[in-house]
C-alpha positions as CSV (number, residue, x, y, z in Angstrom):
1,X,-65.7,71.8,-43.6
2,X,-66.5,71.2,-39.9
3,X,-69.4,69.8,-40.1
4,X,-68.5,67.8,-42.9
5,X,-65.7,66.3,-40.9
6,X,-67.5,65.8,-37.6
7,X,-70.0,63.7,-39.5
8,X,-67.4,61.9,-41.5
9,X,-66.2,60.6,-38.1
10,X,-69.6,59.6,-36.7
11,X,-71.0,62.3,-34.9
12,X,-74.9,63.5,-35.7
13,X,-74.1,66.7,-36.9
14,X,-76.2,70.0,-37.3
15,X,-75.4,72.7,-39.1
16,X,-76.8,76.5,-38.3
17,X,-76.6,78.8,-41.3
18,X,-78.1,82.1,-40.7
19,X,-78.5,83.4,-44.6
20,X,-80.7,81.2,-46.7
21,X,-77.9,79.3,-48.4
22,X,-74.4,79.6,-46.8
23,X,-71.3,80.2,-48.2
24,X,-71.6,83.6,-49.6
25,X,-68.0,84.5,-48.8
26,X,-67.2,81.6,-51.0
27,X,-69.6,82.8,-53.8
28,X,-68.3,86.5,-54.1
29,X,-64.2,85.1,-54.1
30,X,-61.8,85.3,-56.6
31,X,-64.7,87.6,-58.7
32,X,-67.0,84.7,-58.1
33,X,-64.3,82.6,-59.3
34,X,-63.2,81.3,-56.0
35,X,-59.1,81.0,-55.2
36,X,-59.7,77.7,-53.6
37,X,-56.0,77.4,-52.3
38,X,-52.8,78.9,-52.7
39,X,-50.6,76.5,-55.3
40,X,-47.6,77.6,-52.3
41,X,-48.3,78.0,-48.7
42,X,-46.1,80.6,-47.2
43,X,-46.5,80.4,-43.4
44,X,-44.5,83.5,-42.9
45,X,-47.5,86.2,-44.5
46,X,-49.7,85.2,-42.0
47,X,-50.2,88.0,-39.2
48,X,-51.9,87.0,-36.1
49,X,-51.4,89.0,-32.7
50,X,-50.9,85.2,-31.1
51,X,-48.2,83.0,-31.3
52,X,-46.6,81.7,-34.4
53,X,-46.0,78.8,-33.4
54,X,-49.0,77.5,-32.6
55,X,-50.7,79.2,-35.6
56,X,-48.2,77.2,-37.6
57,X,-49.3,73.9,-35.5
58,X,-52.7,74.4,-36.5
59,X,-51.8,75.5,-40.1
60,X,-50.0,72.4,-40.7
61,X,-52.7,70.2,-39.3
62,X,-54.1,70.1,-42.8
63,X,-50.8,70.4,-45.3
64,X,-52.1,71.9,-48.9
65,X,-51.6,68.7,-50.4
66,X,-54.0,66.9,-48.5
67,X,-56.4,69.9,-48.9
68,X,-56.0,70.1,-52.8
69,X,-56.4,66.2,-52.8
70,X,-59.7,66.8,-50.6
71,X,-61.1,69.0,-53.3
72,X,-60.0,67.4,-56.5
73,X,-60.5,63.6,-55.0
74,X,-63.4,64.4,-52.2
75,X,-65.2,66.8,-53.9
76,X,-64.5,65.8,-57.7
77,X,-63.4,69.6,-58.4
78,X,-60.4,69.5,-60.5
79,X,-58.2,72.6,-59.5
80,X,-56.1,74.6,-62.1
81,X,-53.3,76.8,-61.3
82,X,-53.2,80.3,-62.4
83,X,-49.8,80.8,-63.6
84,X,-49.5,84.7,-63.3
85,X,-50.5,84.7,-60.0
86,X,-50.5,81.1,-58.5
87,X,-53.7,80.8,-57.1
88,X,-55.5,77.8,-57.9
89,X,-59.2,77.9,-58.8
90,X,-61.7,75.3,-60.1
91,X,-61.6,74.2,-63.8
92,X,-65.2,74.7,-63.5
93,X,-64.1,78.5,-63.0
94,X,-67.0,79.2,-61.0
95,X,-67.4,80.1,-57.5
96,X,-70.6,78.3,-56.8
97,X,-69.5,74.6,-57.7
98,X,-67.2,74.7,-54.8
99,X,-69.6,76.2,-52.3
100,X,-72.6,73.7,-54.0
101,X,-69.9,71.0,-53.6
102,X,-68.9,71.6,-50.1
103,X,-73.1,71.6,-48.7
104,X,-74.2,68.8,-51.0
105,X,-71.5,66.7,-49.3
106,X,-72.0,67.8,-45.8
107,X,-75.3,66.5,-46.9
108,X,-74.5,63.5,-48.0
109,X,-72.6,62.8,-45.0
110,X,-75.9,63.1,-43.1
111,X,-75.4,66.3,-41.4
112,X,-78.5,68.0,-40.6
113,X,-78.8,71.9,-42.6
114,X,-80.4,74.3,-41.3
115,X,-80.7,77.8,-43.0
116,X,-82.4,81.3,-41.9
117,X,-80.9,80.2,-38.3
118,X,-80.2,83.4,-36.5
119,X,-78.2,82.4,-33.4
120,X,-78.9,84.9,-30.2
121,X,-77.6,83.3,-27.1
122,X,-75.0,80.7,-26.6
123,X,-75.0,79.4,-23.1
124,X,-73.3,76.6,-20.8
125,X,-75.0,73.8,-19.3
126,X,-73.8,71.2,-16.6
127,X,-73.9,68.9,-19.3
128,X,-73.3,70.1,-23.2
129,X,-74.5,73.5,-24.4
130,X,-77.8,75.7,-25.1
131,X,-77.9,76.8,-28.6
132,X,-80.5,79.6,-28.8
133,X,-82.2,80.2,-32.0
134,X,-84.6,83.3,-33.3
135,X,-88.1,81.7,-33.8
136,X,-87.2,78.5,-33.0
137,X,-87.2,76.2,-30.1
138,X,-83.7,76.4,-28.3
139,X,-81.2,73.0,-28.8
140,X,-79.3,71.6,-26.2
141,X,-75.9,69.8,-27.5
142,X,-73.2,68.0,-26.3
143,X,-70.5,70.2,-28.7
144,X,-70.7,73.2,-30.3
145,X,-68.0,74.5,-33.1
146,X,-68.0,78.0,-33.5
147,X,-67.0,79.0,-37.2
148,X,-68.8,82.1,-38.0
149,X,-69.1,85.7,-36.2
150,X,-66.7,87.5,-37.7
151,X,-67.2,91.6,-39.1
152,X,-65.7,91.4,-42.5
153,X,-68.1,92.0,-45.4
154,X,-71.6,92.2,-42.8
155,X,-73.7,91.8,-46.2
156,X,-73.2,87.9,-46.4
157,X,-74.2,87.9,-43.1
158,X,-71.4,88.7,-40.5
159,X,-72.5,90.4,-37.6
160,X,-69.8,90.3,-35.1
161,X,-71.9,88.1,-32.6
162,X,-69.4,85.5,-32.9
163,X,-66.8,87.4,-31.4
164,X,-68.8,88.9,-28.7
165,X,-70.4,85.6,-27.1
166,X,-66.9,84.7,-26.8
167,X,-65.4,87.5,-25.0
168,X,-68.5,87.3,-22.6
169,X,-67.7,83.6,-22.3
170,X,-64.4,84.9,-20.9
171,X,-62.1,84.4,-24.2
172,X,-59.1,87.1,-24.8
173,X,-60.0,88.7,-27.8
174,X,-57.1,90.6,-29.4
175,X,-58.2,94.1,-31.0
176,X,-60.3,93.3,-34.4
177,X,-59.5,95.8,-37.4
178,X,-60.8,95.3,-40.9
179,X,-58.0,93.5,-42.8
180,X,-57.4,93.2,-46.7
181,X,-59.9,96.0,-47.7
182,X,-58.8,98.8,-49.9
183,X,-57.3,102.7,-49.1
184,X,-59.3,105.6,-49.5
185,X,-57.7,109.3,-49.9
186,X,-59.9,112.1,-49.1
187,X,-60.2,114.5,-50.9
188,X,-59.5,111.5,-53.8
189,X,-56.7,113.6,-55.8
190,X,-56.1,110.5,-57.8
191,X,-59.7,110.3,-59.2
192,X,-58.7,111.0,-62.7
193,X,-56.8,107.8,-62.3
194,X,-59.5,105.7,-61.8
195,X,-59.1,101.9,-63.9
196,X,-56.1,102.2,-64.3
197,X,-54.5,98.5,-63.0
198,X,-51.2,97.6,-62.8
199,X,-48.2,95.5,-61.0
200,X,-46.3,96.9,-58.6
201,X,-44.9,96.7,-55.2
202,X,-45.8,98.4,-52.2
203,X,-43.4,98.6,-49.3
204,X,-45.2,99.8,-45.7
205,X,-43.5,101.0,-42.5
206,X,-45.4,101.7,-39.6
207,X,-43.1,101.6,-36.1
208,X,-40.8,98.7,-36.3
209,X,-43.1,96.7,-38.3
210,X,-41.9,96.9,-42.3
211,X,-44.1,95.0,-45.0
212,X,-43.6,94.9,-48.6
213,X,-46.1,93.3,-51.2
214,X,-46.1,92.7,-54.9
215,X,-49.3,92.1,-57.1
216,X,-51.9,94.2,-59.1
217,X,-52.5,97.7,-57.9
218,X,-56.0,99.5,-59.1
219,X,-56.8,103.3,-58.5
220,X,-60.1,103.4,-57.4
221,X,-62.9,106.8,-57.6
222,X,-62.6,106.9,-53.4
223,X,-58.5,105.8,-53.7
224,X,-56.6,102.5,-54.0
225,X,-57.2,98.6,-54.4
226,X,-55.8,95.7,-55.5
227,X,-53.8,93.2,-54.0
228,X,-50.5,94.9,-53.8
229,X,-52.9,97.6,-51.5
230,X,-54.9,94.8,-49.7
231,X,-52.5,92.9,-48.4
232,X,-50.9,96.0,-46.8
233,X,-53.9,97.6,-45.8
234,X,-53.8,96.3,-42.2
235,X,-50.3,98.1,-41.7
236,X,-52.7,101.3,-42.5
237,X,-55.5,100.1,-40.6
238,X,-54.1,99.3,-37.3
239,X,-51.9,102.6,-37.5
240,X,-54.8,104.7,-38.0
241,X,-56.6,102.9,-35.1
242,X,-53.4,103.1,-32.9
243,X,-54.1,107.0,-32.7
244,X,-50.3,107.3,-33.3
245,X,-48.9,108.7,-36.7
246,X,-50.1,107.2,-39.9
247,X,-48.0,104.4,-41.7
248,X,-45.9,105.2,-44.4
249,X,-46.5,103.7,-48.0
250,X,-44.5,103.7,-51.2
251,X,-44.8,102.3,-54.1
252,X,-42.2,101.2,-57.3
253,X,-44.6,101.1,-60.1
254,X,-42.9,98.6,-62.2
255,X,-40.1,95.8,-61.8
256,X,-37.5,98.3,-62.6
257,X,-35.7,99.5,-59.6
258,X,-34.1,103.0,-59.1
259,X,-30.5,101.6,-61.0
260,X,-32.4,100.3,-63.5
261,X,-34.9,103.3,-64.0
262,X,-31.6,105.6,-63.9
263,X,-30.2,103.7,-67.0
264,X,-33.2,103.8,-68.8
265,X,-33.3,107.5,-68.3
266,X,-29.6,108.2,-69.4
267,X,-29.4,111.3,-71.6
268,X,-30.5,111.3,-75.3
269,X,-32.6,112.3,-77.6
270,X,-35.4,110.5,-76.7
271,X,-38.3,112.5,-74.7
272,X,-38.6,111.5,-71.1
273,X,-42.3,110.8,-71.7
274,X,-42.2,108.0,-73.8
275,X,-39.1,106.4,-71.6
276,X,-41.8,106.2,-68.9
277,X,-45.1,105.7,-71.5
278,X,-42.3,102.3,-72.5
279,X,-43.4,100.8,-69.1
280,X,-46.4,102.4,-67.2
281,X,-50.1,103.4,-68.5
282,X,-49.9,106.8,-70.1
283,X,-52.4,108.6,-67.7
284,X,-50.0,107.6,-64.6
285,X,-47.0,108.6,-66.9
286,X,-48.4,111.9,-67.4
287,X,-49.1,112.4,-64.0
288,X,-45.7,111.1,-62.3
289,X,-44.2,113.6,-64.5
290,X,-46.0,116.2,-63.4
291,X,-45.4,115.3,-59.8
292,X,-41.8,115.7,-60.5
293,X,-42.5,118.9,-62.1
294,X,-41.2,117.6,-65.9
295,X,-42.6,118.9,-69.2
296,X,-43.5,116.1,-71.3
297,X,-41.8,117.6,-74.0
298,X,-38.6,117.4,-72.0
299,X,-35.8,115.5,-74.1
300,X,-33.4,113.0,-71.6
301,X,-30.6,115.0,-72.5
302,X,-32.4,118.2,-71.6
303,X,-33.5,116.5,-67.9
304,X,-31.4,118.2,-65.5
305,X,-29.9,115.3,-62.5
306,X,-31.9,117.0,-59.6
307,X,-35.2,116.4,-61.8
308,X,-34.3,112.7,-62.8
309,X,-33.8,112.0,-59.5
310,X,-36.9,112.9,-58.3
311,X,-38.5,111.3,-61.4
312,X,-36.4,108.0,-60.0
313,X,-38.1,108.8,-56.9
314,X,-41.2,108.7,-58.3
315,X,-40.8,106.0,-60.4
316,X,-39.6,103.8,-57.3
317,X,-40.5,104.8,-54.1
318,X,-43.8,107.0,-54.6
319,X,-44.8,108.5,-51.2
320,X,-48.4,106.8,-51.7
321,X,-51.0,109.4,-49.7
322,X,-54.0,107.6,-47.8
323,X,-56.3,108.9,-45.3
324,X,-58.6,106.0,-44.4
325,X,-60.2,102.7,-45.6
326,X,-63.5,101.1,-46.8
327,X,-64.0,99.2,-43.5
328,X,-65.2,96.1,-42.9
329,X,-68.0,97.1,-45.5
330,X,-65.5,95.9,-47.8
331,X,-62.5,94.1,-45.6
332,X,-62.2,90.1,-47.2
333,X,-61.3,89.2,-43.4
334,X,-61.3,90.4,-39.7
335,X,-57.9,90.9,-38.1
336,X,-57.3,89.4,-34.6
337,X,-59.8,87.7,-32.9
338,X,-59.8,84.8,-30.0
339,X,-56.1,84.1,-28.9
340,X,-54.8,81.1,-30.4
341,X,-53.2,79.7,-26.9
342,X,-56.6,79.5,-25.3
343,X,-57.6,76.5,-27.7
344,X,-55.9,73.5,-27.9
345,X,-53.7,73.5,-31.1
346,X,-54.7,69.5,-31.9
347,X,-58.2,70.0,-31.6
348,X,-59.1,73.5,-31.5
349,X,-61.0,72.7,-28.4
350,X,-61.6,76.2,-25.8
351,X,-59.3,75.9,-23.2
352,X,-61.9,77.2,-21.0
353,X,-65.1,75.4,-21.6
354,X,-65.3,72.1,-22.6
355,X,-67.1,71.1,-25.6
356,X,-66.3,74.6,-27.4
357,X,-64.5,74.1,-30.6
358,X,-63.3,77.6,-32.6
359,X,-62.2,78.0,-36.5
360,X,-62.3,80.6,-39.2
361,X,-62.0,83.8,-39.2
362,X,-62.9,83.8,-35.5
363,X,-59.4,83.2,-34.4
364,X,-56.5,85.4,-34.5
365,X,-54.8,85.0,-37.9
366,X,-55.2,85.6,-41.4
367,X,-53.0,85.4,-44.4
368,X,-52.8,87.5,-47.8
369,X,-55.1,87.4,-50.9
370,X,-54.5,84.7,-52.7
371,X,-56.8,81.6,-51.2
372,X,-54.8,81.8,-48.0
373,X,-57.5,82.6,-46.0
374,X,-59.4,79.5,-47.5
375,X,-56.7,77.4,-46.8
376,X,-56.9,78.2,-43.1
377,X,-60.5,78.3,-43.0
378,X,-60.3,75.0,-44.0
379,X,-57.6,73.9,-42.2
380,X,-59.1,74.9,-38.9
381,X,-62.7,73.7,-39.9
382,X,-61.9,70.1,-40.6
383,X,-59.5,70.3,-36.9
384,X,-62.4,71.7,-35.1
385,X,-64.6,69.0,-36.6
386,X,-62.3,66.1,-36.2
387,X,-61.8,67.5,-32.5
388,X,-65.5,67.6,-31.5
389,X,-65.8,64.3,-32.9
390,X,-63.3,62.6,-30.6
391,X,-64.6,65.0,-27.4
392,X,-65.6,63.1,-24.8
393,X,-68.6,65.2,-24.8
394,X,-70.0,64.5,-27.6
């Protein structure tokens, strides 16, 4: 998006792609679908360590309309929403048409690809920049955008060296933590569970900070996944990595909330186990019951108060056990990164070296699954492309 903006406003642009084809976060999105956008952009579920305000600045650089226009005018992908969870994907329903779309264009534009490019050294000249390259003759530029460098998911490529050329370069970089990448329980006491997928909402507390999330929830061989779990996991992650006491996590497995679970479980002569089997997969059924210590063949009018109120309990804030995470073997994004006030919010130029422009996933922000990480991907790409254009530099 960068480069295909930079050479949209003139500039001869190259591209440096280390993997032989580029975009592989875009092909394994969405289950290779790819949640182009959000069909709402909710500024607020962003986290970033930086300031809000200035994430927001950047954020609305690009507003969703504009960047749905871009793909459905632009790019001639037609974007449907998905109405149980709002994310929009392509009609095409296939991942690789958008990240095919987005190179043939930049090529079309007349930017310059290059692929296998390992980048090693990134250095500043008195006049433009060094760009160092593994078996290859080293190119001296007037700009350079930085998009890529981040430690989330190092099989498409992401090695962290992003990141680290920028510290050196002097750049804050605010603690980085795997973000949006499932729970893991050790010893897995939820095994048996395993496939079983459901709604539900997860509410975590860790210090002052409360989150709460709502969206599918998946037990897993190792532990938990799922939206509802990925878009909390950070709460986890950065708890864990604070050395301090673990964050807290409960879940209400359904919509029904403890009034509502209370009048559904009013005494009759129904048994208890098919109130519950009414609303939630029988395997977690059986086993919530026999949390709260209930025999399944337990009539409502036979449940005593102190054992529906646990099963309440249960049912609606479930003290959800976790004892680590998959890392960023698995993490969709890096959390924090290069603090947002050291660039320049209009052009996402460094604030300490001229001609360095910074987006993606290198900066510190990220929103929740659901294409809001694409959104500010591109977002900040076409800003940092737009803003290299214009630099005097260049």
């Amino acid at each position: 998006m960068a480069a295909i903006h930079a050479a949209t406003s003139g500039s001869r642009v190259c591209l440096l792609e280390r993997t032989t084809d580029g975009g592989r976060k875009i092909l394994i999105s969405g289950g290779g679908r790819c949640n182009v956008l959000p069909s709402v952009l909710d500024e607020t579920r962003f986290v970033t360590a930086s300031s809000p305000h200035i994430m927001r600045k950047m954020l609305r650089s690009w507003p969703l309309a504009g960047q749905r226009e871009f793909f459905e005018s632009t790019l001639a992908l037609p974007l449907v929403v998905e109405p149980e969870t709002g994310k929009l994907f392509p009609v095409a329903n296939r991942a690789r048409v958008v990240r095919d779309a987005l190179v043939n264009l930049a090529r079309q534009r007349g930017v310059e690809w290059v692929t296998g490019a390992h980048v090693t050294a990134l250095e500043r000249l008195p006049a433009g920049w060094q760009v160092t390259i593994e078996g290859a003759s080293s190119r001296v530029v007037d700009a350079v955008i930085v998009t890529t460098g981040g430690l989330s998911v190092p099989a498409t490529g992401s090695d962290g060296f992003g990141l680290r050329r920028l510290q050196e370069l002097g750049h804050t970089v605010h603690a980085t933590y795997p973000a949006l990448t499932p729970l893991t329980l050790d010893p897995p006491q939820f095994a048996d569970l395993a496939g079983i997928s459901l709604e539900a909402t997860v509410h975590a507390r860790f210090g002052r900070e409360r989150r709460s999330t709502h969206g599918g929830f998946l037990f897993t061989h190792r532990g938990y996944s799922g939206p509802a779990v990925l878009d909390v996991s950070d709460v986890a992650v950065r708890s864990r990595l604070s050395g301090v006491p673990t964050a807290e996590l409960r879940v209400q497995w359904s919509p029904h909330d403890a009034e509502a679970w209370t009048m559904r479980l009013a005494p009759s002569a129904r048994l208890v186990a098919t109130a519950i089997r009414e609303v939630l997969p029988d395997r977690l059924a059986a086993r919530l019951l026999a949390i709260a210590g209930i025999d399944a063949s337990t009539t409502l009018a036979q449940l005593p108060r102190p054992a529906r109120l646990r099963l309440v309990e249960a049912l609606t804030g479930f003290p959800l056990p976790w004892s680590g995470d998959e890392g960023y073997r698995k993490a969709e994004v890096t959390g924090g990164g290069v603090a947002l006030d050291e660039v320049d919010p209009r052009t996402l130029e460094s604030r300490l070296h001229p001609g360095l422009y910074l987006a993606g996933e290198l900066l510190d922000a990220f929103g929740p699954i659901g294409g809001y990480n694409f959104a500010w991907a591109w977002s900040t790409g076409r800003l940092a492309g737009l803003g290299a254009a214009r630099s005097p530099e260049a």
